[in-house]
N, C-alpha and C positions, 0 to 999 in steps of 0.2 A: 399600528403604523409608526413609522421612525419620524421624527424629528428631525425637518430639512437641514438644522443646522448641523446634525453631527456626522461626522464622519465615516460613512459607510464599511469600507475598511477594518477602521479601526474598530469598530460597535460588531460588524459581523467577527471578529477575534473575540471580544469579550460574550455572544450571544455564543459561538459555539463553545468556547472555555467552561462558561458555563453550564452549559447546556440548557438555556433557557427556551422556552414555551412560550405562544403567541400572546397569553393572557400575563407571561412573567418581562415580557419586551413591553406592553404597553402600560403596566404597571409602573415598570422605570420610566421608561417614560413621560408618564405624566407627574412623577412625582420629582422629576430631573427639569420639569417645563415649571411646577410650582416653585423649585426652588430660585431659578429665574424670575420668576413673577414676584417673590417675594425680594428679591433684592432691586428688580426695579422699583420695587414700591419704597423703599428704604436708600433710594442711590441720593449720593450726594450730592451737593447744589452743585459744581462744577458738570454733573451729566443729566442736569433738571432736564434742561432745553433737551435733553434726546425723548423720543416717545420711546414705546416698548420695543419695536424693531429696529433701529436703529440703536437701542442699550442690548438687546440681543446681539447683536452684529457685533458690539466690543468682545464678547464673549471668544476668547480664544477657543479653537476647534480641541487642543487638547485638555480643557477644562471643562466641554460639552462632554467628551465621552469619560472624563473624570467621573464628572456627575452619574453617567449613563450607569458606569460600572458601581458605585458605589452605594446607588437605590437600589440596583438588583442582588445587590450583597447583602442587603438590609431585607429586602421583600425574602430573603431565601435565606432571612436569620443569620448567615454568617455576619454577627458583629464584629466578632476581633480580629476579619480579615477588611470588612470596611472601615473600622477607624482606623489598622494598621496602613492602609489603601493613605486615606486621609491625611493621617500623622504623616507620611512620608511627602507626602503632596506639600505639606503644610511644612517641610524641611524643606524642601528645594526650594520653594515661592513663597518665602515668607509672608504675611500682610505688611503693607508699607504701615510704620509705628504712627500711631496717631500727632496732628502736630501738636505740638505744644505753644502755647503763647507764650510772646518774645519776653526774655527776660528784661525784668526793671535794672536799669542803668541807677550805679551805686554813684554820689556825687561824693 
């Protein structure tokens, strides 16, 4: 079964592209739902106060079927077409740089 959050649409593009199987859709699946899981468990103090559905919901629709495509690129061995998937994702939408603490004021 698909994952209310993603995109129908766009998930049925990447299930027939690939030609995946009911047992190769709940595989991504569940391993696109772990990936979620583990960054809720890891999110920053700024998104404590969210619980899990609510830190779901930040989850833009085109970074669910990101996910979606990129476990079942992995489950069906193609690596260098999921980190190239990845890498590409990973140019367009950088990660914001981590901050840095304010510099000491020189007297």
């Amino acid at each position: 079964m698909l994952h209310r959050r993603l995109p129908l649409l766009a998930v049925a593009d990447v299930i027939s592209s690939l030609d995946l199987n009911s047992r190769q859709v709940r595989r991504a699946t569940t391993a696109m739902e772990h990936i979620v899981q583990r960054a809720f468990a890891r999110r920053t103090s700024a998104k404590r106060h969210l619980n899990y559905e609510e830190f779901a919901d930040t989850v833009p629709e085109c970074h669910w079927t990101l996910m979606f495509e990129v476990c079942a690129l992995i489950h069906l061995e193609r690596f260098a077409e999921a980190y190239a998937l990845t890498s590409a994702a990973q140019a367009l939408h950088p990660s914001p740089a981590p901050t840095a603490s304010p510099a000491l004021k020189h007297r």
